[in-house]
C-alpha positions as CSV (number, residue, x, y, z in Angstrom):
1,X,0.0,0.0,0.0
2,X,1.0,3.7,-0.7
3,X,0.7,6.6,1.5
4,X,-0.5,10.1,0.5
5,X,2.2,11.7,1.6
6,X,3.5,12.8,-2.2
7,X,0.5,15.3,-1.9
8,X,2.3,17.4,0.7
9,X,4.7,18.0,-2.0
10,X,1.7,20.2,-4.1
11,X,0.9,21.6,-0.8
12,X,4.3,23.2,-0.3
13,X,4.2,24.8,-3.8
14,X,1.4,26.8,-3.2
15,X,3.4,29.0,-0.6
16,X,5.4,30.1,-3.1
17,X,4.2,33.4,-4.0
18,X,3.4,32.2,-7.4
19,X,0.4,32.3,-9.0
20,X,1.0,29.3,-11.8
21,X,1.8,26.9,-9.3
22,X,-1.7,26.7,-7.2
23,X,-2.5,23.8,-7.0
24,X,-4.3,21.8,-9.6
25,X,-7.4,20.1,-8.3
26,X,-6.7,17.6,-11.0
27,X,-4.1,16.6,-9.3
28,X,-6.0,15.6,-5.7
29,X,-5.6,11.8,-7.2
30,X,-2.6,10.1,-8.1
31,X,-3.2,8.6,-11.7
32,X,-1.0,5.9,-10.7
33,X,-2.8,4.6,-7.3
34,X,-6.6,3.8,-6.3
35,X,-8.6,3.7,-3.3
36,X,-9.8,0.6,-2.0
37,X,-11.0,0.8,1.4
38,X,-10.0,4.2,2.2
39,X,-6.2,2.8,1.6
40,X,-4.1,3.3,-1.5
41,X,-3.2,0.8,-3.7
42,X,-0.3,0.9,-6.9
43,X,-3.2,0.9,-10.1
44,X,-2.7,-2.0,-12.2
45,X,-1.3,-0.3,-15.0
46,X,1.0,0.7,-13.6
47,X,2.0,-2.2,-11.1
48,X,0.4,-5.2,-12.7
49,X,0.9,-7.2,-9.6
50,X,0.8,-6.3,-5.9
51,X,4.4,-7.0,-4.4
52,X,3.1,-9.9,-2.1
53,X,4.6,-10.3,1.6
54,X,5.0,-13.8,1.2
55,X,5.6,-14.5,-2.3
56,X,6.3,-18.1,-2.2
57,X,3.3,-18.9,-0.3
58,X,-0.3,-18.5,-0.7
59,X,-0.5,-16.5,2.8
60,X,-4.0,-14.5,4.2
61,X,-1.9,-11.8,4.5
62,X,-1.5,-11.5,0.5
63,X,-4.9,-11.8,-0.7
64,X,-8.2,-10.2,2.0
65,X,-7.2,-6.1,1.7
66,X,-10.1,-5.8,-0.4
67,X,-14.2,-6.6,0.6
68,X,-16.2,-9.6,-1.1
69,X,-20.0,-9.2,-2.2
70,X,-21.8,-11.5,-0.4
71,X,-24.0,-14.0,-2.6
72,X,-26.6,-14.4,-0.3
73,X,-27.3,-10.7,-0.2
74,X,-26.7,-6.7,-1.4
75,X,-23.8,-6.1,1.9
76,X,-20.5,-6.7,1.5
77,X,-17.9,-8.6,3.2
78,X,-14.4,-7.4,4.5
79,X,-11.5,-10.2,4.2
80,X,-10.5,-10.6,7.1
81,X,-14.3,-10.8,8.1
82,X,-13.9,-14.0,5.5
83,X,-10.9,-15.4,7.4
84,X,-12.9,-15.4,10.9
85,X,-15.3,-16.8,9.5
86,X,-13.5,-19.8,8.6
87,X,-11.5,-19.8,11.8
88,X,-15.0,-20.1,13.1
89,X,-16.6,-22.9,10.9
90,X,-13.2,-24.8,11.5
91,X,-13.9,-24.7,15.2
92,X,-17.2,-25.9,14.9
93,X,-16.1,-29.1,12.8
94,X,-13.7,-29.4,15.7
95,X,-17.0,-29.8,17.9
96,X,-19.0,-32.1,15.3
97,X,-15.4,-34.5,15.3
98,X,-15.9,-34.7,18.9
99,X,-19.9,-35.3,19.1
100,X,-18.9,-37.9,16.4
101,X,-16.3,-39.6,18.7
102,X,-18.8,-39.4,21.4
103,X,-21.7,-41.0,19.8
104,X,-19.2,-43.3,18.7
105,X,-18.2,-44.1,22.5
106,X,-22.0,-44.9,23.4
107,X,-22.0,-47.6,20.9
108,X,-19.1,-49.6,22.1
109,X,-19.8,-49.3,25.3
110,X,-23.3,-50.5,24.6
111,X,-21.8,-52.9,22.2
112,X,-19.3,-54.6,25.3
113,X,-22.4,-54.2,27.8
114,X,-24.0,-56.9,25.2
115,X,-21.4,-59.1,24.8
116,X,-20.7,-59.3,28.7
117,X,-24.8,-60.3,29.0
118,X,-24.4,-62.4,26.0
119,X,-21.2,-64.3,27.6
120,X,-23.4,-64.9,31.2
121,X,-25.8,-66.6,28.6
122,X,-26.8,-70.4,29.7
123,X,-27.5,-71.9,26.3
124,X,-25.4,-75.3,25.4
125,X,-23.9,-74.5,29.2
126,X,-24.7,-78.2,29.5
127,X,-22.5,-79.7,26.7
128,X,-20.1,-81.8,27.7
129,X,-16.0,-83.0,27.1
130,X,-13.9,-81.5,24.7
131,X,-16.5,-80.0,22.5
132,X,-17.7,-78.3,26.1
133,X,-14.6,-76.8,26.9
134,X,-14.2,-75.2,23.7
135,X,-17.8,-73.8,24.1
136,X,-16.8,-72.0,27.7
137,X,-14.3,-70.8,26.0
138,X,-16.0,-68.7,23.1
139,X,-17.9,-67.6,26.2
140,X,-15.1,-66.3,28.1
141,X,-13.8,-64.7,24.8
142,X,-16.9,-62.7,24.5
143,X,-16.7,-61.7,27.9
144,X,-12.8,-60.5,27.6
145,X,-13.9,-58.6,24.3
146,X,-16.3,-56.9,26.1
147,X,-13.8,-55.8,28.9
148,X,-11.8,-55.1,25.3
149,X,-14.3,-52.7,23.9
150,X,-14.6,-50.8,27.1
151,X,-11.1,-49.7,27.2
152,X,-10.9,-48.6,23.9
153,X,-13.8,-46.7,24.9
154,X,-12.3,-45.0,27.9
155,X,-9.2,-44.2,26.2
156,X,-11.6,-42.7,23.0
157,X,-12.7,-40.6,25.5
158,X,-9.4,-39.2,27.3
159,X,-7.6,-39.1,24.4
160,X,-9.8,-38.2,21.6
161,X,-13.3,-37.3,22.4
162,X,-11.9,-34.7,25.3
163,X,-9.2,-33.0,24.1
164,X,-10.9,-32.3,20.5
165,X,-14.2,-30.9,22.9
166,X,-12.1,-28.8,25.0
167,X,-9.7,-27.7,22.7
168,X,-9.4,-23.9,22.7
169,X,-12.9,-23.3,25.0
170,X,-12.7,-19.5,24.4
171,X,-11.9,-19.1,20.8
172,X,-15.3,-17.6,19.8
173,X,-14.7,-14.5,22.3
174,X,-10.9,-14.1,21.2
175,X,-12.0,-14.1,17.2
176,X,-14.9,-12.1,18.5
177,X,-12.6,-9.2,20.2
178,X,-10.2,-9.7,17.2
179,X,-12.9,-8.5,14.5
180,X,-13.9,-5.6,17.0
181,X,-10.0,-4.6,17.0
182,X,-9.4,-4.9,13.5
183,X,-13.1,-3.0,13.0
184,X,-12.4,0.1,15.3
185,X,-9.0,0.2,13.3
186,X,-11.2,0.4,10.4
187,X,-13.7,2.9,11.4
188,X,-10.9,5.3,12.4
189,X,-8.7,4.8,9.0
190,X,-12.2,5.7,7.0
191,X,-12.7,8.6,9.4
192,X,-9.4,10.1,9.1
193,X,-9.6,9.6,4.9
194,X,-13.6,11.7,5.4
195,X,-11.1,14.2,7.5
196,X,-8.3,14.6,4.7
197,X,-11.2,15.0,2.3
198,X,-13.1,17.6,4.3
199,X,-9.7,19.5,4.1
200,X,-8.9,19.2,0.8
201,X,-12.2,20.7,0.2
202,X,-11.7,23.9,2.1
203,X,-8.5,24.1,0.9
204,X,-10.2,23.7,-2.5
205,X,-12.3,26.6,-2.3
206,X,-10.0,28.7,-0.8
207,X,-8.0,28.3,-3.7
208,X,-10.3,29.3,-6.1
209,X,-11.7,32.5,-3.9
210,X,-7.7,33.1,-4.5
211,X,-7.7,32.7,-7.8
212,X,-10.4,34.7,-8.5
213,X,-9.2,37.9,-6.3
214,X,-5.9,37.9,-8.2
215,X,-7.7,38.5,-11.6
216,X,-9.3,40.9,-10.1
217,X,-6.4,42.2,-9.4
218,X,-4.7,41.9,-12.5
219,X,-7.9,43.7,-13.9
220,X,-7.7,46.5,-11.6
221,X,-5.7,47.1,-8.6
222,X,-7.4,48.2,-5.6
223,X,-6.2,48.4,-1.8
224,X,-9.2,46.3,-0.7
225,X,-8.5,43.7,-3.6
226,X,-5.1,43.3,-1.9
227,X,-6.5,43.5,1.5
228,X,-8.7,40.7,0.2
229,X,-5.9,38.6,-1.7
230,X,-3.6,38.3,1.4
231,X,-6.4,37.4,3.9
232,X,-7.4,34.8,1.4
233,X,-3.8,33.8,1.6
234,X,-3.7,33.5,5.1
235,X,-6.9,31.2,5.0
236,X,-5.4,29.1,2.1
237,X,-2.4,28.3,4.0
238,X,-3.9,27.6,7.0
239,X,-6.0,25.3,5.1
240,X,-3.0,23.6,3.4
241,X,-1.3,23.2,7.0
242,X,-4.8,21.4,8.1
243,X,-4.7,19.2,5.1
244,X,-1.1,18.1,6.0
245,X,-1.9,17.6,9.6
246,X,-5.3,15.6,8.4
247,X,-2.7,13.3,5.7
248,X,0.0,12.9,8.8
249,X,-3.4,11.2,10.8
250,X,-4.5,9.4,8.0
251,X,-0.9,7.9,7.2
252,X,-0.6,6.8,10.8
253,X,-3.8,5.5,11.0
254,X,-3.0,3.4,7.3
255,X,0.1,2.5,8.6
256,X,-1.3,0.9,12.2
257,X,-4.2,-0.9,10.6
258,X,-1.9,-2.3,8.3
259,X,0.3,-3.6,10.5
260,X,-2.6,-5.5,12.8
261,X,-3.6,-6.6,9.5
262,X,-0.8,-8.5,8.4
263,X,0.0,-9.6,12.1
264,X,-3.6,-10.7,12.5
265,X,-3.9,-12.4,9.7
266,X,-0.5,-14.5,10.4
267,X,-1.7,-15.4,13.2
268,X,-4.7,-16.4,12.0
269,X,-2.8,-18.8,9.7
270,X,-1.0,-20.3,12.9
271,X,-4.4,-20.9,14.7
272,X,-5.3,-22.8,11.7
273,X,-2.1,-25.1,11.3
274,X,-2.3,-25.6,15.2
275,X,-5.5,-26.9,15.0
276,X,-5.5,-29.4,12.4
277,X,-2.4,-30.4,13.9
278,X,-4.0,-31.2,16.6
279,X,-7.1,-32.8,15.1
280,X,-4.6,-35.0,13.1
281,X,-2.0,-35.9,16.4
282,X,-5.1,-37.0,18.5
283,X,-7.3,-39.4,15.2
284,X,-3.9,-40.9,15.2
285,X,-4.3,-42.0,18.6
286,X,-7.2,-44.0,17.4
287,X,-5.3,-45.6,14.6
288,X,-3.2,-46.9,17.5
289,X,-5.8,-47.9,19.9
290,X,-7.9,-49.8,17.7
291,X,-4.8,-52.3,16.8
292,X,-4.1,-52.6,19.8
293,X,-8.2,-53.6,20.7
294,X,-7.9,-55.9,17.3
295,X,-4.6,-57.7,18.8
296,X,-6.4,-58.5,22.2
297,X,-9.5,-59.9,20.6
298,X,-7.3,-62.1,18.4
299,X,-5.6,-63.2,21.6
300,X,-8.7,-64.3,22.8
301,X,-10.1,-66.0,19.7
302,X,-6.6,-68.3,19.5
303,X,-7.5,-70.1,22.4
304,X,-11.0,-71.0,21.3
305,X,-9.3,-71.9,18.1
306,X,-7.1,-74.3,20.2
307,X,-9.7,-75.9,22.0
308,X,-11.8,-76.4,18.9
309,X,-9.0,-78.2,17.2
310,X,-8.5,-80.7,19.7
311,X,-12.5,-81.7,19.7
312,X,-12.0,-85.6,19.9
313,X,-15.8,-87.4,19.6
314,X,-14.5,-90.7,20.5
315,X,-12.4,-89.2,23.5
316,X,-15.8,-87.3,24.3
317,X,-17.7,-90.9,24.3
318,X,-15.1,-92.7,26.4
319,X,-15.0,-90.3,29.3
320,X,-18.4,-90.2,29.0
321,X,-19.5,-94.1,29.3
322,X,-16.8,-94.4,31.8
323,X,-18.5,-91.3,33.7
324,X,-21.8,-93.1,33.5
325,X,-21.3,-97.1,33.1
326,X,-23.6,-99.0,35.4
327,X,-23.0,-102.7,33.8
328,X,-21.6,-105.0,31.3
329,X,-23.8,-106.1,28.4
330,X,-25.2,-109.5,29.4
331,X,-23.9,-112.7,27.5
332,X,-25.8,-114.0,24.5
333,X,-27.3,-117.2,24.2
334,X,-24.3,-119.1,22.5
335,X,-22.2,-117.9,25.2
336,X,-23.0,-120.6,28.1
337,X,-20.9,-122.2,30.4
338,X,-21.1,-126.0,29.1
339,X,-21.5,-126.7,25.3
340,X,-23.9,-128.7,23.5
341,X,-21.6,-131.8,22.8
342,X,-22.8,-134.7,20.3
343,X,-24.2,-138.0,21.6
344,X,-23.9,-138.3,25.4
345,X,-26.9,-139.6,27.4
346,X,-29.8,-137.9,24.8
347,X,-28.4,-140.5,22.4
348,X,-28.5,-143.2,24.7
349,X,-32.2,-142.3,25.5
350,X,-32.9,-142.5,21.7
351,X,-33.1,-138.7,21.2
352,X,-31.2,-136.8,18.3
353,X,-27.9,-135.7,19.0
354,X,-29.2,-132.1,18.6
355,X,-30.8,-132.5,22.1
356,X,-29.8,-130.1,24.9
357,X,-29.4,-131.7,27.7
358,X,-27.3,-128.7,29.6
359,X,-28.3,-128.4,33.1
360,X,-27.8,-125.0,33.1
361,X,-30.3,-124.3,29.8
362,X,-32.7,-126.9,31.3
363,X,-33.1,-124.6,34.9
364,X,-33.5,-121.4,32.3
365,X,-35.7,-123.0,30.7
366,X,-38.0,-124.0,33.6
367,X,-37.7,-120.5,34.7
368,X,-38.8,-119.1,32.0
369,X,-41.9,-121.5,30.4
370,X,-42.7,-119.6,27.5
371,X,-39.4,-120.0,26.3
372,X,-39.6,-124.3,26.8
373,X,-40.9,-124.8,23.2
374,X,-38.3,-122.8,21.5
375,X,-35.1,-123.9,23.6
376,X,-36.1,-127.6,23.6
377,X,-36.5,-129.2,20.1
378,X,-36.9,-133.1,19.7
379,X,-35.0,-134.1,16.9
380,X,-35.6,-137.7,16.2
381,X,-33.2,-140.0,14.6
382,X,-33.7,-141.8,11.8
């Protein structure tokens, strides 16, 4: 930005005595600058490019000197009104992350408080061997992934959910006293460019009431013409001595809101780095956590994977009958404790040789009468 300083150079050549160089009102505006804001800038034809601060970087501090339309409406809105704004919105998806974490933090621990009521569950609780044990032990696993899932939960809370929540608690009031700074800056930079205008207008006038007393002069000289010229002069002057005092003001003021500009809009920057610095440090704690959860509920799953592999049926059904044996299976009929033998006494008593004669299947066969006709068969010979 320029000052207006070169204009105190016209100023000093109107004390010269000489009536050629008054000065030219064409000259109140450099060709080679424009106003934007009540500030100077270089015009583009003549400086196609603003000199930037920070070349090599696309810095706030380069590009919000100027006010934006608003879309939405007729007002219009100053740059670094723009960059609040965003410091403001980014705060406020700073507060959404956290909601997020925290709705996420209800649902695991509802998710563990369902698991730990699902592993109390007494379904199959009665199975039994090896096939039993590996049952308990998906049970237990549930049980230690819900202990699992309330950790992570806990430590989504200190080390995510909180810090993103509290992060900066009263950033609203320091943007807010920020724009109220950089605003009263403002309002006294356009009210000392309204006083440098009001001068330049009485000086104006006085110069032409000058101008006009000296061809009157020059058309006929007169005591009171003179009288007239010199107390015109006086008031001249002491207008072109307000105008410099009113320029002085308006520099000082340029030059101070400039410089909160560009400091306030640096920092403005570093508020922004910081905090998605932040927002990214802390989501990278939950890219460690959740590895951490995932390797604990793998290290419960391998034992149930253990057990489930050495499921033996036949193992199961041997501990079993030997658990709940009560007898031996009784002996068939073939198995007796004399045999049938050929000949003998039936043969001597003219019965077939197929006769049972065994003492012992004789007395089982008296004990049980229904069973006579079957176990005792006359076979005759011949």
């Amino acid at each position: 930005m320029e000052s207006i300083t070169h204009r105190q150079d016209h100023l000093e050549d109107r004390t010269s005595g000489n009536e050629d160089k008054i000065y030219n009102l064409e000259n109140k505006f450099d060709p080679t600058e424009k106003m934007i804001n009540c500030v100077t800038f270089p015009h583009p034809d003549t400086m196609p490019e603003q000199q930037l601060l920070k070349p090599t970087e696309w810095s706030y501090c380069d590009y919000f000197w100027a006010d934006k339309k608003d879309p939405q409406g007729n007002r219009t809105v100053a740059g670094l009104e723009l960059l609040l704004q965003k410091q403001l919105k980014g705060k406020q998806m700073q507060k959404e992350m956290s909601e997020f974490v925290q709705e996420w933090i209800k649902i695991e621990e509802e998710y563990a408080k369902n698991f730990a009521k699902l592993s109390q569950n007494s379904l199959a609780a009665q199975e039994e061997g090896s096939l039993g044990e590996a049952w308990a032990q998906v049970k237990k696993s549930l049980a230690d992934e819900a202990q699992a899932h309330l950790k992570f939960s806990a430590k989504l809370h200190i080390e995510v959910e909180k810090p993103l929540m509290n992060f900066r608690e009263n950033f609203k009031k320091d943007m807010k006293k920020c724009d109220h700074h950089i605003a009263d800056l403002r309002k006294q930079l356009a009210s000392r460019y309204a006083l440098v205008e009001k001068a330049w207008k009485a000086l104006t006038e006085w110069q032409r009431d000058l101008e006009m007393k000296t061809q009157q002069l020059e058309i006929k000289l007169s005591n009171k013409t003179e009288k007239d010229i010199k107390k015109v002069w006086r008031k001249s002057t002491q207008a072109g001595d307000d105008l410099m005092h009113c320029v002085d003001l308006y520099n000082q003021a340029q030059s101070e809101w400039f410089e909160e500009m560009v400091t306030t809009t640096l920092e403005l920057e570093w508020l922004e780095a910081e905090r998605v610095e932040m927002i990214r440090q802390h989501l990278c704690q939950y890219t460690q956590l959740w590895p951490e959860t995932d390797m604990f509920n793998q290290s419960t799953v391998e034992p149930v994977d253990q057990l489930l592999r050495k499921v033996d049926p036949a193992k199961d059904r041997e501990l079993w009958v030997r658990g709940h044996k009560m007898a031996c299976s009784p002996r068939g009929p073939g198995d007796l404790d004399t045999p049938v033998r050929p000949g003998g006494p039936a043969q001597e008593r003219g019965w077939g040789s197929r006769y049972f004669t065994n003492h012992s299947l004789w007395h089982f066969a008296r004990r049980h009468p229904t069973c006579l006709q079957i176990l005792t068969l006359a076979i005759p010979e011949g």
